[in-house]
Backbone bond lengths (Angstrom), bond angles and torsions (degrees), N, CA, C in turn:
res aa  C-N    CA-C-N  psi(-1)  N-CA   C-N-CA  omega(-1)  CA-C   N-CA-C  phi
1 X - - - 1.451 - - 1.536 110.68 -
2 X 1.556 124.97 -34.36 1.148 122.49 174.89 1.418 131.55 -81.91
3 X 1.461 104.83 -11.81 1.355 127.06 175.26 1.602 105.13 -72.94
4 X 1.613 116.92 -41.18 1.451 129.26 -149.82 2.058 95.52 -89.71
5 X 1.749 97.97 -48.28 1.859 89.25 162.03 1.324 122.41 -73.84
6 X 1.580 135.59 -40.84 1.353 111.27 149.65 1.470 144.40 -19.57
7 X 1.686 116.71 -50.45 1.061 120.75 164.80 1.132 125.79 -64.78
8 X 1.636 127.96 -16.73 1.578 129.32 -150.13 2.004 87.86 -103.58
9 X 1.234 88.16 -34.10 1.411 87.71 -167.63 1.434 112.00 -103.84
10 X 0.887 135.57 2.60 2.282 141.29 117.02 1.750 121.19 -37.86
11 X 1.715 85.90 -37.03 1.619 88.08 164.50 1.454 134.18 -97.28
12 X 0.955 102.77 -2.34 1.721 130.57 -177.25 1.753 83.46 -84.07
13 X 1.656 107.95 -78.33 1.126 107.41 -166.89 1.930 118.20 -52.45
14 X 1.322 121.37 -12.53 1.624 129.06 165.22 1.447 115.88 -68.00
15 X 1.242 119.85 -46.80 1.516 142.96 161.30 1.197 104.89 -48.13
16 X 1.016 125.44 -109.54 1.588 120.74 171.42 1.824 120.44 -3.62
17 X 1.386 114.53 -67.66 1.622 125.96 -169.28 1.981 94.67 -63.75
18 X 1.481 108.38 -32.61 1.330 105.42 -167.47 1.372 104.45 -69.07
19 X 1.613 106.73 -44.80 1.660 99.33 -169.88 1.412 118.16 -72.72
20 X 1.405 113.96 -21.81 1.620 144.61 -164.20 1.984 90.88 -65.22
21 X 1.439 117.66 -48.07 1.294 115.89 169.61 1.461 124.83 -83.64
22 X 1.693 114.45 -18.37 1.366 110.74 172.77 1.923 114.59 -79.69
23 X 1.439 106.20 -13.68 1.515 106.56 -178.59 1.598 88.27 -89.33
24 X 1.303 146.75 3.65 1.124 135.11 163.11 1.346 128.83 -97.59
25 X 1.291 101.66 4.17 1.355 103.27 172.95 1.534 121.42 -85.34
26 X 1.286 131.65 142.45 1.216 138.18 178.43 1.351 122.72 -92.36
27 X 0.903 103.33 142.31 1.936 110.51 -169.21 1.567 91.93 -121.69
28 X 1.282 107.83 113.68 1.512 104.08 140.89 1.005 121.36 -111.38
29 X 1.833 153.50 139.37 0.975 163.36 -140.10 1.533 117.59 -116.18
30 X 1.331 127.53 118.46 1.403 119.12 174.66 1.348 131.34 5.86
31 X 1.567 91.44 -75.39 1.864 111.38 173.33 1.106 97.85 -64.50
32 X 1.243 138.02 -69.48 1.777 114.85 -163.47 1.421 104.18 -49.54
33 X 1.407 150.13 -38.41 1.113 166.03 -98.44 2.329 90.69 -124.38
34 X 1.271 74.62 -35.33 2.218 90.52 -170.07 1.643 84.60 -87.07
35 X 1.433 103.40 -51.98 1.630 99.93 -167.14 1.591 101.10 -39.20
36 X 1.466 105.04 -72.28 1.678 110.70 -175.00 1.775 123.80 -35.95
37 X 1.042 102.93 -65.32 1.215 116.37 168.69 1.590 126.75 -38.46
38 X 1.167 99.43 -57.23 1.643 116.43 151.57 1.495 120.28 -24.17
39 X 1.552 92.51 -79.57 1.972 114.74 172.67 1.398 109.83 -26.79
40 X 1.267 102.47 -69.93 1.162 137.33 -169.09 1.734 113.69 -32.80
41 X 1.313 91.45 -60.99 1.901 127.01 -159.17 2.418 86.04 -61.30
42 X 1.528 84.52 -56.41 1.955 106.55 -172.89 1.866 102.18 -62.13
43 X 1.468 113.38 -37.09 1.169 109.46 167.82 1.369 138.25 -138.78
44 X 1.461 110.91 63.28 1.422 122.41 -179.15 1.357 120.29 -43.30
45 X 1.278 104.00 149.50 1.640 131.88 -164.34 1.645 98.55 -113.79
46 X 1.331 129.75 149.50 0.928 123.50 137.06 1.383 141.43 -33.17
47 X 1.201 146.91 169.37 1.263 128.46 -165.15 1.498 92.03 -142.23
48 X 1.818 125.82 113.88 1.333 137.21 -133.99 2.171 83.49 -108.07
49 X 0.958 110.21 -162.47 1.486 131.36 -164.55 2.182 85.77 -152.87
50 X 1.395 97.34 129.94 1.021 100.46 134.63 1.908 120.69 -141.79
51 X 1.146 111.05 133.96 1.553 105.13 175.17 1.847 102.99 -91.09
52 X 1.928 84.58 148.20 1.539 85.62 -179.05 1.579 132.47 57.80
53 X 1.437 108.68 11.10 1.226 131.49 136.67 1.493 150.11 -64.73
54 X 1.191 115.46 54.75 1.853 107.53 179.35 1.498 115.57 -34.79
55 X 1.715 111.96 122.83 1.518 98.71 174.13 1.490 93.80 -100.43
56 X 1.313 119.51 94.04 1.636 123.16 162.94 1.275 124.30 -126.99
57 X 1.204 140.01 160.19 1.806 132.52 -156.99 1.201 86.92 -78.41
58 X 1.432 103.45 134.55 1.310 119.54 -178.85 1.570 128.45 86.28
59 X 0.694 132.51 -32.42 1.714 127.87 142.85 1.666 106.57 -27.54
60 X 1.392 86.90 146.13 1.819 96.81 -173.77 1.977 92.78 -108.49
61 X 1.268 98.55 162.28 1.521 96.17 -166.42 1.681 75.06 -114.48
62 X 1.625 112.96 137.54 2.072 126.41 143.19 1.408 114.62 -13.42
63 X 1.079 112.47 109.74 1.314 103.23 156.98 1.982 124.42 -25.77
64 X 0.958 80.58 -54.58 1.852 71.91 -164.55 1.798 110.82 -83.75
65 X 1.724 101.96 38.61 1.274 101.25 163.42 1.781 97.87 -93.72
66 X 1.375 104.83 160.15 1.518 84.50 178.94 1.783 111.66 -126.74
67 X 1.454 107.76 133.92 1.330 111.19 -149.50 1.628 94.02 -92.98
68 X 1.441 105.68 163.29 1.657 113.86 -157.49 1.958 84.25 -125.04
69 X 1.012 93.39 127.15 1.960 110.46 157.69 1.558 97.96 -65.26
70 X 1.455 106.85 137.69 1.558 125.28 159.87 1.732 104.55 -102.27
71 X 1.139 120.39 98.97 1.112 113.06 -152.28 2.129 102.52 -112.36
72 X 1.809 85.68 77.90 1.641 121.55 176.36 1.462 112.43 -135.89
73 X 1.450 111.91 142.14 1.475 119.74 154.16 1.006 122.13 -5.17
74 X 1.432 139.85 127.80 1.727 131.93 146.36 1.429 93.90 68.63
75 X 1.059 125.46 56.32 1.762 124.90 179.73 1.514 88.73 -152.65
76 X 1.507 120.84 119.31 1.507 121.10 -175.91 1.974 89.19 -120.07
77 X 1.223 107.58 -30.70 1.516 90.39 -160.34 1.558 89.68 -101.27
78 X 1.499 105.17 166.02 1.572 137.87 -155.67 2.065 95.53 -108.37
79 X 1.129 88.46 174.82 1.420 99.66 173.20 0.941 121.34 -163.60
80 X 1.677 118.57 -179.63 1.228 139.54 179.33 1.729 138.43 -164.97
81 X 0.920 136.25 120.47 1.173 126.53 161.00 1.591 151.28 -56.52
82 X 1.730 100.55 128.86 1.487 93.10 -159.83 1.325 102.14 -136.00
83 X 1.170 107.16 107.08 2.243 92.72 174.48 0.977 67.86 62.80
84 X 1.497 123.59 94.83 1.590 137.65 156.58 1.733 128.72 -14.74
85 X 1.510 97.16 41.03 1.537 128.47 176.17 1.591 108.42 -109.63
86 X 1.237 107.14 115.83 2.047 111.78 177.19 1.769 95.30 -65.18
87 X 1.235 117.47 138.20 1.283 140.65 -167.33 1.744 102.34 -131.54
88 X 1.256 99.43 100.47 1.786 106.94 165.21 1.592 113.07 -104.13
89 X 1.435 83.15 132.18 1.338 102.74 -153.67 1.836 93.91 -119.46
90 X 1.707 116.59 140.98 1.396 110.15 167.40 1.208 106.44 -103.15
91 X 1.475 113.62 133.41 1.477 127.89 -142.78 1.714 104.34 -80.97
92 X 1.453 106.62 -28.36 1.749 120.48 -178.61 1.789 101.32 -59.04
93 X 1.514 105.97 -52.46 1.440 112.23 -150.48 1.883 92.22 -115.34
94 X 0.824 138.61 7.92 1.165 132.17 -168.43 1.514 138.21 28.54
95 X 1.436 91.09 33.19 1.512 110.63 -162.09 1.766 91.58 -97.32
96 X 1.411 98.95 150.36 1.591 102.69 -169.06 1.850 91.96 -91.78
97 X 1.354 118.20 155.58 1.396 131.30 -167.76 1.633 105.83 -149.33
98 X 1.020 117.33 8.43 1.694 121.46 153.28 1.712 116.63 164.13
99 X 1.311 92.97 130.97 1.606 108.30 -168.23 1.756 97.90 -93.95
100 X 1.421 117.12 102.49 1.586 129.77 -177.36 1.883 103.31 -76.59
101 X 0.969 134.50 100.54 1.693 125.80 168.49 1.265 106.80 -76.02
C-alpha cells in the first residue's frame, strides 16, 4: 500500500512540475511578432554590445540595460537591441522571451 501511494504521488508530483513549466512558457504570436518588428523598423534603437551575455529565451538581461516600451495593443513586454537582434524582454523578471533577427 505504501509502495502504490508513493508512486501515485511521484506522479502527482511530475504533473504538477510539468505544467508548472508549460504555464511558463511564452507565446508570442505571428502578428504580435509583425507588430514588433514593425515598431521597431519606425523607431530604431541603437544596437547595444553585451559581453558575456547569452541572448537565449530565458536569460535575464543586467539591470542597467535599459528596456524600451513597444507602445501597441496586446504587447506587455519591452525591448531592446543587441548585436542588431530585437530582444523581448519581460519587464517583471527581465528574462528575455524572444530573440527577433
Amino acid at each position: 500500500m505504501k509502495k502504490l501511494m508513493s508512486s501515485a504521488l511521484a506522479g502527482l508530483f511530475v504533473l504538477g512540475t510539468s505544467s508548472l513549466a508549460l504555464a511558463q512558457t511564452v507565446i508570442v504570436t505571428p502578428e504580435q511578432e509583425t507588430v514588433v518588428r514593425e515598431y521597431v523598423k519606425k523607431k530604431p534603437l541603437a544596437s547595444i554590445k553585451l559581453p558575456g551575455v547569452e541572448l537565449n529565451v530565458g536569460s535575464a538581461l543586467p539591470e542597467t540595460v535599459e528596456l524600451h516600451t513597444i507602445d501597441a495593443p496586446d504587447i506587455k513586454y519591452r525591448y531592446v537591441v543587441v548585436d542588431n537582434r530585437t530582444v523581448l524582454v519581460d519587464p517583471g523578471t527581465r528574462k528575455i522571451v524572444r530573440v527577433i533577427d
